[in-house]
Backbone as ProteinMPNN parsed JSONL, in Angstrom:
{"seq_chain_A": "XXXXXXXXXXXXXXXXXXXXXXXXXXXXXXXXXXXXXXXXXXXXXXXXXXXXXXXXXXXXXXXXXXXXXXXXXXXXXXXXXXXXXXXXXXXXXXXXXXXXXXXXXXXXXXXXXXXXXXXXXXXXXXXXXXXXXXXXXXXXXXXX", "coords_chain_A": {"N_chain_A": [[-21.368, 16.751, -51.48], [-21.979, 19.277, -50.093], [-23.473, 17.815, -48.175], [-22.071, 16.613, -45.955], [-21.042, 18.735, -44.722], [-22.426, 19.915, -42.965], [-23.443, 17.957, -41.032], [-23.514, 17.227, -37.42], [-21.489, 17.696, -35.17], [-19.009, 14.646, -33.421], [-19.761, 14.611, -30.325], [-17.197, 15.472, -27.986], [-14.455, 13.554, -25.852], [-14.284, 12.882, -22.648], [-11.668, 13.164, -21.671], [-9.377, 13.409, -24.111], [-6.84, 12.263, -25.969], [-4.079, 14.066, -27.61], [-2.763, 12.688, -29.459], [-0.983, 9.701, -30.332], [1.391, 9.547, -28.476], [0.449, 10.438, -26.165], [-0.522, 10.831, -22.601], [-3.021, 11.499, -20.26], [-4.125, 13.023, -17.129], [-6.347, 13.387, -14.255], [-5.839, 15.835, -11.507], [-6.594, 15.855, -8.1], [-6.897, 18.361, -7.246], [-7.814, 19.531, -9.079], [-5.916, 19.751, -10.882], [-4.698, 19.737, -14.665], [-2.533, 16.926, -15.465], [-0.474, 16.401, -18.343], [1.535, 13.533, -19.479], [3.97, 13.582, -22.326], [5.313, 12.006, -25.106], [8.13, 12.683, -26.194], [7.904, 14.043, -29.792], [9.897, 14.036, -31.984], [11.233, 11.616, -31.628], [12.262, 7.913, -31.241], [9.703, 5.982, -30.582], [10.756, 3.859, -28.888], [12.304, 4.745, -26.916], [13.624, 7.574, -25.108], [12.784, 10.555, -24.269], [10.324, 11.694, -21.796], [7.886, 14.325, -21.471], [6.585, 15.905, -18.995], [3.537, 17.949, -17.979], [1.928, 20.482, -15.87], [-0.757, 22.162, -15.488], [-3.084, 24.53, -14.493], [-6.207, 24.4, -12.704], [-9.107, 25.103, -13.822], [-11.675, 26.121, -16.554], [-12.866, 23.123, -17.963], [-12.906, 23.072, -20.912], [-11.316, 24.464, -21.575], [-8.447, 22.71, -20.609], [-6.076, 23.219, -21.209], [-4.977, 26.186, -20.616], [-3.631, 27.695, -18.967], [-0.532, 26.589, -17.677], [1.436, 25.616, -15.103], [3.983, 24.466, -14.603], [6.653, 21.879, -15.453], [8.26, 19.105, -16.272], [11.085, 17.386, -17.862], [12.119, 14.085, -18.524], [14.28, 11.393, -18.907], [13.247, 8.366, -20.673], [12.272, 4.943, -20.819], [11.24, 2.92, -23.571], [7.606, 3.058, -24.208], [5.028, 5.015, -23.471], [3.064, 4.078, -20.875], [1.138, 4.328, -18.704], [-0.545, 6.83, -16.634], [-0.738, 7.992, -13.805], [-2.41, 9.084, -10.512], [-0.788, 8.625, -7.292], [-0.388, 7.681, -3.886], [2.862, 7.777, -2.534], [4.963, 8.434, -1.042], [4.482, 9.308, 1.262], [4.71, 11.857, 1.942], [3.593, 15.177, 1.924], [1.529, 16.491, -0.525], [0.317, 15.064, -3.885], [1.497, 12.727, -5.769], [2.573, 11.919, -8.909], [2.187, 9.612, -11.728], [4.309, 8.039, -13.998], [4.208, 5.146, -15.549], [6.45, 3.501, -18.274], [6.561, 0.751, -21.307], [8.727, -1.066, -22.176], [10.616, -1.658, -25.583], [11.234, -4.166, -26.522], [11.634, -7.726, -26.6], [11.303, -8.373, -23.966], [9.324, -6.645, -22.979], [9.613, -5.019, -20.311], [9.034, -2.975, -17.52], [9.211, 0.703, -16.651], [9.05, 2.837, -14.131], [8.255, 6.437, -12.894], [8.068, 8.675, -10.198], [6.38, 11.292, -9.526], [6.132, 14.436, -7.388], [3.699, 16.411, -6.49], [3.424, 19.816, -5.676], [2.44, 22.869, -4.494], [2.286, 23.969, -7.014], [4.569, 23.159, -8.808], [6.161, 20.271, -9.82], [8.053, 18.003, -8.79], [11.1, 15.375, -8.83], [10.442, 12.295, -7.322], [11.458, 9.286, -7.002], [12.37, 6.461, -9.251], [12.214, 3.433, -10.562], [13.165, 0.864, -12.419], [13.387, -1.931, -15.456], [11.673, -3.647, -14.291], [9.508, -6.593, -14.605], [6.79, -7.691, -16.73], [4.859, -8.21, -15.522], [4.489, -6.438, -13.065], [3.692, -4.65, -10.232], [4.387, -1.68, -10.792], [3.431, 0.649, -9.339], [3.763, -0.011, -6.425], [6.638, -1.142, -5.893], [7.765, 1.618, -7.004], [6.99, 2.989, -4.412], [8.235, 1.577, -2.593], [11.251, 2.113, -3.023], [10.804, 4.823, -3.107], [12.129, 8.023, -1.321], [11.839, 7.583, 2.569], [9.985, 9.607, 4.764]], "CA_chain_A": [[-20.317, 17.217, -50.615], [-21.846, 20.167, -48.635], [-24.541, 17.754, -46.932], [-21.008, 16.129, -45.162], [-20.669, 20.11, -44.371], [-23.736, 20.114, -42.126], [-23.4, 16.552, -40.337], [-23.476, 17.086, -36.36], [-20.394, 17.203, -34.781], [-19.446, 13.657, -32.601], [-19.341, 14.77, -29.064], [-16.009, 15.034, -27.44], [-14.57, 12.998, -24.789], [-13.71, 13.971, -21.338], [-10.239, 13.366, -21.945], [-8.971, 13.111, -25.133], [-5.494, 12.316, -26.259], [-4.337, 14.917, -28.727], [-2.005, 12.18, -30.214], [-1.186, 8.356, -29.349], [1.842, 9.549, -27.578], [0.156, 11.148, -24.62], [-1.832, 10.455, -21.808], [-3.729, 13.061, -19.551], [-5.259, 12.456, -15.951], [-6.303, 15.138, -13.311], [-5.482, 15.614, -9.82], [-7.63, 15.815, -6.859], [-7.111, 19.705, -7.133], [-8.497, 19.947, -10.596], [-5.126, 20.042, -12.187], [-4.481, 18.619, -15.845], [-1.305, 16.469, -15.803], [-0.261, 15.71, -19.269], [2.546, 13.086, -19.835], [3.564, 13.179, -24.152], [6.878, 11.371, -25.339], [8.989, 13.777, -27.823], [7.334, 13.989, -30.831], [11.177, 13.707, -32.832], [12.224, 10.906, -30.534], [11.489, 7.047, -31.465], [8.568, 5.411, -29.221], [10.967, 3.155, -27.918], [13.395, 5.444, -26.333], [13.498, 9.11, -25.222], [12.508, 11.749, -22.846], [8.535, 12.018, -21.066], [7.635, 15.669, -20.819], [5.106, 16.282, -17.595], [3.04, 19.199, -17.628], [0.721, 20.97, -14.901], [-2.158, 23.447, -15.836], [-4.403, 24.842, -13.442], [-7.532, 24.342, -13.153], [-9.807, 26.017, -14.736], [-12.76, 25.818, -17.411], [-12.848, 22.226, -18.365], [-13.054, 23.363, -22.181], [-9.397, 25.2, -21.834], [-7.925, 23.2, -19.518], [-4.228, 23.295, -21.342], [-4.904, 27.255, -20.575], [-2.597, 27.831, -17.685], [0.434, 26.181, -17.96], [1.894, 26.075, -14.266], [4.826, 23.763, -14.311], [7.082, 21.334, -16.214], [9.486, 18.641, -15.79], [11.446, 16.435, -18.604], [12.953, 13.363, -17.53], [14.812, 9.882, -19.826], [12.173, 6.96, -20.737], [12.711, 3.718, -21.565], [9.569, 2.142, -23.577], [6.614, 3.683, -24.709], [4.034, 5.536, -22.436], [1.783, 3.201, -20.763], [-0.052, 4.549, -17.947], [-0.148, 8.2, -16.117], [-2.186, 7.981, -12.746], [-1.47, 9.787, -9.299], [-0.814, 7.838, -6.253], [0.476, 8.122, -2.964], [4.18, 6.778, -2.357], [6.347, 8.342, -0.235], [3.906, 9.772, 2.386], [4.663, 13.181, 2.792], [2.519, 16.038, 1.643], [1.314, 16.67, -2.252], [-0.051, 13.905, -4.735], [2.637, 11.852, -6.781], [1.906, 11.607, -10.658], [3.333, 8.351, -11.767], [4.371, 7.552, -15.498], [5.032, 4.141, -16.217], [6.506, 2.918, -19.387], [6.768, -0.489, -21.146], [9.745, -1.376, -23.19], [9.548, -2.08, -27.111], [11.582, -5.331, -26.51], [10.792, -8.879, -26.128], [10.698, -9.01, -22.375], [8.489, -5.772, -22.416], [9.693, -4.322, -18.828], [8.378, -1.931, -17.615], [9.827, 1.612, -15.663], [8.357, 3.939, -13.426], [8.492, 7.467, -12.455], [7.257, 9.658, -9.291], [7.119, 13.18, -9.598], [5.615, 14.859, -6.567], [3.046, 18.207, -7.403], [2.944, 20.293, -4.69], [3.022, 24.249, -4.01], [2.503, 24.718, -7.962], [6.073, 22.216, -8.737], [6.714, 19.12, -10.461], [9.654, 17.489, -8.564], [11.295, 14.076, -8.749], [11.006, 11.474, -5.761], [11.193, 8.276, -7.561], [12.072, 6.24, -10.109], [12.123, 2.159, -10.709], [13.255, 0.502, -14.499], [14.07, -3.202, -15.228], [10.108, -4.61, -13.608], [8.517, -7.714, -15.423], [5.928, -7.063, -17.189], [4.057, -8.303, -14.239], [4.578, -6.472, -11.777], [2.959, -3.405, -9.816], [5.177, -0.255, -10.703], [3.666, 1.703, -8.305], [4.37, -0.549, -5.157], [7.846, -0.831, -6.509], [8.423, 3.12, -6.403], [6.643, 2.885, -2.873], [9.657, 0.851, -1.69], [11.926, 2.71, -3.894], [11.485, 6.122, -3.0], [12.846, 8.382, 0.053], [10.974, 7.79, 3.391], [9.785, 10.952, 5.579]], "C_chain_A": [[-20.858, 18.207, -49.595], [-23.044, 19.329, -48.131], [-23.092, 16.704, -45.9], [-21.092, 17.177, -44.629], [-21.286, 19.841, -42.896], [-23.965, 18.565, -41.435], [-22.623, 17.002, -38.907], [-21.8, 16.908, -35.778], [-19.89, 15.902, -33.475], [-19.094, 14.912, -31.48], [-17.917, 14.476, -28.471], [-15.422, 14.031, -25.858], [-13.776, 13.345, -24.113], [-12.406, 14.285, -21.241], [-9.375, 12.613, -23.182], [-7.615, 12.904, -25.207], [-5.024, 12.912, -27.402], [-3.126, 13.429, -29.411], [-1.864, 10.448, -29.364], [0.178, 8.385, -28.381], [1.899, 10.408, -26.323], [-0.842, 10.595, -24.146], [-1.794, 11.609, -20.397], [-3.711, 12.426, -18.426], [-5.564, 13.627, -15.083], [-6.338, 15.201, -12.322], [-6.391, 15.735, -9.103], [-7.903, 17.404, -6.64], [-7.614, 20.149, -8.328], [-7.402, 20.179, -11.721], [-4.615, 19.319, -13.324], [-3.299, 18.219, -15.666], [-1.286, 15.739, -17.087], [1.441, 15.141, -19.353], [2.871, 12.563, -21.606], [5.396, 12.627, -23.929], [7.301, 12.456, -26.319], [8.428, 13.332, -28.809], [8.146, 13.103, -31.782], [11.701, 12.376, -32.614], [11.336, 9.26, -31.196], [10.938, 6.56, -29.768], [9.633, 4.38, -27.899], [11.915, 3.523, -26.495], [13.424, 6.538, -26.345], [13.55, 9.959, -23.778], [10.815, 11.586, -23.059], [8.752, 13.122, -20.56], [6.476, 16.013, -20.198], [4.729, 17.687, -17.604], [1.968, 19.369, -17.183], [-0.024, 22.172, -15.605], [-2.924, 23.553, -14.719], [-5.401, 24.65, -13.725], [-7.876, 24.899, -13.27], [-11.29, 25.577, -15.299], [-12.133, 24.588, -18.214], [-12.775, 21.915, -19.85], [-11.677, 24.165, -22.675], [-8.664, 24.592, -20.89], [-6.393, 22.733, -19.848], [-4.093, 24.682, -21.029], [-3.959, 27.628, -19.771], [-1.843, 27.119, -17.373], [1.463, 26.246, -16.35], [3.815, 25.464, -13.963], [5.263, 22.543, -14.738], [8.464, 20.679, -16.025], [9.912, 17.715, -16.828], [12.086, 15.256, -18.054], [13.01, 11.825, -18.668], [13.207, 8.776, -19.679], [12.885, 6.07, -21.706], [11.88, 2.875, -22.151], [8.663, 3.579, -24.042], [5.766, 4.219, -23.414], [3.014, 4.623, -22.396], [0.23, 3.4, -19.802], [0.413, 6.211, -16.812], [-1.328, 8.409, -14.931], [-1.468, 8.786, -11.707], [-1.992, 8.461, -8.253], [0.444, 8.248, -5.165], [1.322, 6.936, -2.577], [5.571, 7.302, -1.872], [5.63, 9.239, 1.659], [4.114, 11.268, 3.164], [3.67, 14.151, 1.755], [2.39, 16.379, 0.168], [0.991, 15.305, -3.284], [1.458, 13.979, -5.499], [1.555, 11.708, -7.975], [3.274, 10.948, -10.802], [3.198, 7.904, -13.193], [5.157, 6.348, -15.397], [5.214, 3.588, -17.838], [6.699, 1.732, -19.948], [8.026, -0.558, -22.314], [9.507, -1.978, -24.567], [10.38, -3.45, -26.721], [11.322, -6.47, -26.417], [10.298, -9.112, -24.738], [9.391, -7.547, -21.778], [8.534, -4.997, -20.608], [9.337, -3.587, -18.508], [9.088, -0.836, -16.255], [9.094, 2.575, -15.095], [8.535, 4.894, -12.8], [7.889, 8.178, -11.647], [7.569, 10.945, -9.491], [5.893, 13.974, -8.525], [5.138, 15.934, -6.975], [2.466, 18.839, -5.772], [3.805, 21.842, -4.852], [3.084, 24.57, -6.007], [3.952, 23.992, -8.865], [5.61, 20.884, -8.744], [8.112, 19.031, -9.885], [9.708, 15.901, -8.661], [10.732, 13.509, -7.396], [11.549, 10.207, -6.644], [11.686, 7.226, -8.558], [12.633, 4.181, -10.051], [12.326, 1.824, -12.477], [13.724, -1.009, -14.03], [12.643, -4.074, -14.82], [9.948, -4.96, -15.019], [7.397, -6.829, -15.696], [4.397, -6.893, -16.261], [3.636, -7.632, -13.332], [4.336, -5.266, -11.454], [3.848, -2.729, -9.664], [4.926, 0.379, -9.686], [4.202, 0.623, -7.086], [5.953, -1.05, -5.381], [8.561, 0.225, -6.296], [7.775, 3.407, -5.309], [7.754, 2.297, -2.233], [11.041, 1.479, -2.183], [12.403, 4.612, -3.222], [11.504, 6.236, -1.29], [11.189, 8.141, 1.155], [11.133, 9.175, 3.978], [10.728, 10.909, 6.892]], "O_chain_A": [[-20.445, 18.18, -48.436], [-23.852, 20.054, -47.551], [-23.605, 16.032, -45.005], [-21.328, 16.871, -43.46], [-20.622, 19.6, -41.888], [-25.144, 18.226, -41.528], [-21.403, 17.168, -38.939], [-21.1, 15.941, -36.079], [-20.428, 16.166, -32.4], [-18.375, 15.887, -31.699], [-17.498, 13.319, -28.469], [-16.175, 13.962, -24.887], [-12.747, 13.946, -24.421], [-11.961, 15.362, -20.846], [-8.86, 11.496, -23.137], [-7.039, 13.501, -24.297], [-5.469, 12.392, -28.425], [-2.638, 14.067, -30.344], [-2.371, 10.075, -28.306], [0.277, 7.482, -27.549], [2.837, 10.892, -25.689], [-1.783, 10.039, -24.711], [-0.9, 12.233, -19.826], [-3.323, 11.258, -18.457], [-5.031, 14.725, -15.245], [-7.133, 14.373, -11.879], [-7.418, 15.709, -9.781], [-8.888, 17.785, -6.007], [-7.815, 21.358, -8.449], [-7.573, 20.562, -12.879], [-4.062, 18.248, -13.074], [-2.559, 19.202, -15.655], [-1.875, 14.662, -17.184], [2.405, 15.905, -19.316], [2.331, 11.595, -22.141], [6.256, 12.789, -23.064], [6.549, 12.932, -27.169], [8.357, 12.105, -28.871], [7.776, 12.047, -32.297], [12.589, 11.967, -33.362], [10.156, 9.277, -31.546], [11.339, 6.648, -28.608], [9.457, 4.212, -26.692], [12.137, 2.875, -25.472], [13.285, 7.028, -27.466], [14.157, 9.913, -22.708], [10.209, 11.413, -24.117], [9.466, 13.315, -19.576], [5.466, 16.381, -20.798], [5.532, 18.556, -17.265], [0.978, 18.792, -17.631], [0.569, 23.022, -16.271], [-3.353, 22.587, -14.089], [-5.759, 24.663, -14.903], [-7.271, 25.911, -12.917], [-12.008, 24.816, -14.65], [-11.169, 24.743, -18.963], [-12.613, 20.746, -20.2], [-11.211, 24.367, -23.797], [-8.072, 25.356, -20.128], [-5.66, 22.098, -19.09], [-2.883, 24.905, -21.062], [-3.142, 28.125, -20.546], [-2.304, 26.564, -16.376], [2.379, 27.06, -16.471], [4.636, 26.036, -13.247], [4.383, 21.706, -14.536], [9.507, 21.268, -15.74], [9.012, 16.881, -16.925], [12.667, 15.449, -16.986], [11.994, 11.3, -19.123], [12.422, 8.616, -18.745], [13.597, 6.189, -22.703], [11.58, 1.913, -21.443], [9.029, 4.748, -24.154], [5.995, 3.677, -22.333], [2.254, 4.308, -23.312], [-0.935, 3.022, -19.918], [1.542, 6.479, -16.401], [-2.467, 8.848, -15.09], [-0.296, 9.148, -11.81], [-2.96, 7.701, -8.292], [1.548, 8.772, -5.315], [1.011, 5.764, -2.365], [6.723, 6.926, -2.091], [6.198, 9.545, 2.707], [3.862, 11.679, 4.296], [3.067, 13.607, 0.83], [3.493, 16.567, -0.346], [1.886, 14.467, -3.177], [2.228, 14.916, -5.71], [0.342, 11.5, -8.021], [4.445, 11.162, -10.489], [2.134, 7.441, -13.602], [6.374, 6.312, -15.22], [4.233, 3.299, -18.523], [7.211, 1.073, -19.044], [7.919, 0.117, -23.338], [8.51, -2.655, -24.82], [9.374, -4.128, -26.51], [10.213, -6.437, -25.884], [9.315, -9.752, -24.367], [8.814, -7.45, -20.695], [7.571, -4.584, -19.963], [9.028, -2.933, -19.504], [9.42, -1.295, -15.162], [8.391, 3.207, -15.884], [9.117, 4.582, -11.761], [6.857, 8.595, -12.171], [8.642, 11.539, -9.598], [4.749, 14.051, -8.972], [5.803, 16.614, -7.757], [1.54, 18.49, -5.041], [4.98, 22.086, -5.128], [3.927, 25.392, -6.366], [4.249, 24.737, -9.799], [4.846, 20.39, -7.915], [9.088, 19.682, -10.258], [8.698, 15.2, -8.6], [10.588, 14.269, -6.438], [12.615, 10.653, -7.07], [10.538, 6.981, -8.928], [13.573, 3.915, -9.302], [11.795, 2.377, -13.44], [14.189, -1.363, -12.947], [12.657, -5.267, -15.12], [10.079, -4.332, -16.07], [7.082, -5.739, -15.218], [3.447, -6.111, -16.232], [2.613, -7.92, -12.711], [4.706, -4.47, -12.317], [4.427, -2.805, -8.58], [5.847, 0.782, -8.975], [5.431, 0.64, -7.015], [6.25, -1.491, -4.271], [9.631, 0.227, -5.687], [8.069, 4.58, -5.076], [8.089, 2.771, -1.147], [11.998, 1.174, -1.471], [13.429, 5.259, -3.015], [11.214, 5.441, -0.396], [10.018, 8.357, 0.844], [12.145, 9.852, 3.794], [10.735, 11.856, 7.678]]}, "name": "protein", "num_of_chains": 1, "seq": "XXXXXXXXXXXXXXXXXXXXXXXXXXXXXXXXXXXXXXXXXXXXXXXXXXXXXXXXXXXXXXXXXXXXXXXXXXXXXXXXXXXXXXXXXXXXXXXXXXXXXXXXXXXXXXXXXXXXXXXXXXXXXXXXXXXXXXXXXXXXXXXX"}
C-alpha cells in the first residue's frame, strides 16, 4: 500500500471538467467561461449556470469570479464555444444543449461578455439534430 503512496502524479489537463456536467472554454481576453447544469436538477431538464473569472494564473483560474448569469435548458450540455453573432462589440459565449429525447434537438443560447457582464442576446430551441446552432442564433438574434 504505501508504494501506491509514492506513484507520480498524472499530469493535469489544460482544461479539465470538474464533473460531466460542465464544460469550460476561454475567451480571447483570457477569461474562464464555465457553463455546469444544476447539480439537483435532472440532465434532461433545468437551468445552465454561466460563469466569468478573470484572468489570471492559469493554476487558479476559478479565482476571480467576475460575473454570472442563470438561464432554463432543455437537454443536456453539449457544447460551450464563443462566437460572433450579432455584430456589435464583446464576444458571445454560446451554450448549446441536446435534448434527452428521441429526436435529440438541440437549443442554443448567446450571452454577450462585455465590460465585465454576462448578458442575454439570443436564444434558438426546437433545431434537428443537424443543424448549426450557432448560425441559427446569428439569424435569431437582435441586429445593430
Amino acid at each position: 500500500m504505501l508504494a501506491l503512496l509514492m506513484l507520480p502524479a498524472a499530469p493535469a489537463a489544460e482544461s479539465p471538467s470538474i464533473d460531466t456536467r460542465q464544460l469550460e472554454t476561454r475567451l480571447a481576453d483570457g477569461t474562464t467561461i464555465v457553463a455546469s447544469e444544476g447539480l439537483v436538477e435532472p440532465r434532461s431538464i433545468g437551468s445552465v449556470v454561466i460563469a466569468a473569472y478573470a484572468a489570471g494564473d492559469p493554476e487558479f483560474r476559478y479565482d476571480n469570479f467576475r460575473s454570472g448569469i442563470i438561464w432554463p435548458r432543455d437537454g443536456g450540455l453539449l457544447k460551450l464555444l464563443a462566437a460572433e453573432i450579432d455584430g456589435r462589440p464583446g464576444e458571445e459565449v454560446v451554450v448549446i444543449t441536446q435534448s434527452a429525447g428521441s429526436g435529440g434537438y438541440l437549443s442554443g443560447m448567446a450571452f454577450r461578455w462585455q465590460h465585465g457582464v454576462l448578458a442575454h442576446v439570443a436564444s434558438v430551441e426546437g433545431l434537428p439534430p443537424t443543424a448549426d446552432a450557432v448560425q441559427a442564433l446569428i439569424k435569431a438574434a437582435p441586429k445593430p
